[in-house]
N, C-alpha and C positions, 0 to 999 in steps of 0.2 A: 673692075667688073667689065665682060667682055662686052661687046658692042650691041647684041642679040639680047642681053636679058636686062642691059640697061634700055632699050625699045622695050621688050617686055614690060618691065616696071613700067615706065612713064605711061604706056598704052592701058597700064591696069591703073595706077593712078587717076586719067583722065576717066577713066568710066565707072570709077567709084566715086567720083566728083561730082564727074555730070550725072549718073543715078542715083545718087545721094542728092543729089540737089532737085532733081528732076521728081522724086516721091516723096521732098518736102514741100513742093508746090502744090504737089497734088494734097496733100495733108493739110495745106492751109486753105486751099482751095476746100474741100470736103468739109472743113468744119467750117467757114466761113456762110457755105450753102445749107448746112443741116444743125446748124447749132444757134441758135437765137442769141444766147449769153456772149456769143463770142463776137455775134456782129456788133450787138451796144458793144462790147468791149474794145473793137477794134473802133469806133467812132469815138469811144472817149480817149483811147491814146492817140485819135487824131488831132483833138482838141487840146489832149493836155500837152504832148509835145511839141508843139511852137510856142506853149505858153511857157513850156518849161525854159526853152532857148531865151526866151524875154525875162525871166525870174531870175534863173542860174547866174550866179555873182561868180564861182569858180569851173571850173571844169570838173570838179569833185562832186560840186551842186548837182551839175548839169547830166553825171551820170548814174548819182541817184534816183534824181528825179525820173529820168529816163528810164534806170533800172527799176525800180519800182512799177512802173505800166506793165513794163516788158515783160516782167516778175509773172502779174498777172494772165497775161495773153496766153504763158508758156504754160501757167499750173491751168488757164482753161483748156488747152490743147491737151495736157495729163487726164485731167479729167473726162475730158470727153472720151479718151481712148479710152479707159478705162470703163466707162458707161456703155462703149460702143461693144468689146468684148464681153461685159456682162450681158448684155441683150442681144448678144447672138450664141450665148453658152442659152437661154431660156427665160420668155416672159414670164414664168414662172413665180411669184415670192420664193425667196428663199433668204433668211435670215445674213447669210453670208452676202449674197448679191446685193441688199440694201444695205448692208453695212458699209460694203467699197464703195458703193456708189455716197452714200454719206460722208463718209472719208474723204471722196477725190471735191465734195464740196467744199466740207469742210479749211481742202487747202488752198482752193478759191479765194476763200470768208479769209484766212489769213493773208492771204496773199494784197486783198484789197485792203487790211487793215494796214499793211505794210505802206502801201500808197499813203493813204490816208495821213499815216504818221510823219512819214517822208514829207507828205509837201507841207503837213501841219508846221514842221519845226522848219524846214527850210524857209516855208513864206512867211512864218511869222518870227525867224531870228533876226 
């Protein structure tokens, strides 16, 4: 590769990096400010992991435990985009819009039951 489009890359690399990075701040930022569920949620995986660090017997433990929270954070962040694009298509009812919106709860409710199991069998194996 000649000299000019290996600079090219790297320069196009760098700014999908840092702009990828830079409107996932903003994304955690936005729902952190507008989303209720997501700030308890971020205060219990501040809670559970250090607890997890103190529990975790392997490293295996330790990135279930972990994944598990994390699980949750990322299906609230799903969720909320999805709620956020339903309410900007129409406050309207519509059978369709409260189905998605039930859905991306729905994989909340799973997502914390995964927690839930996670630390059930870890803490009490």
């Amino acid at each position: 590769m000649n000299e000019k489009k290996q600079t090219d890359l790297l320069g196009l690399m760098r700014r999908r990096i840092v702009g990828g990075f830079t409107y996932s701040c903003q994304g955690l930022k936005s729902c952190f400010k507008h989303e209720e569920a997501f700030r308890v949620e971020v205060v219990a995986a501040a809670v559970l992991i250090p607890i997890a660090l103190v529990i975790a017997e392997t490293p295996v433990e330790l990135l279930l435990l972990i994944g598990s929270v994390a699980l949750v954070l990322i299906t609230e962040l799903l969720n909320s985009a999805i709620e956020a694009v339903v309410d900007r298509v129409g406050e309207e009812h519509h059978e369709l819009s409260g189905r998605a919106k039930d859905q991306g709860s729905a994989a909340v409710l799973l997502s914390m039951g995964m927690v839930l199991i996670t630390w059930l069998v870890i803490g009490l194996g």
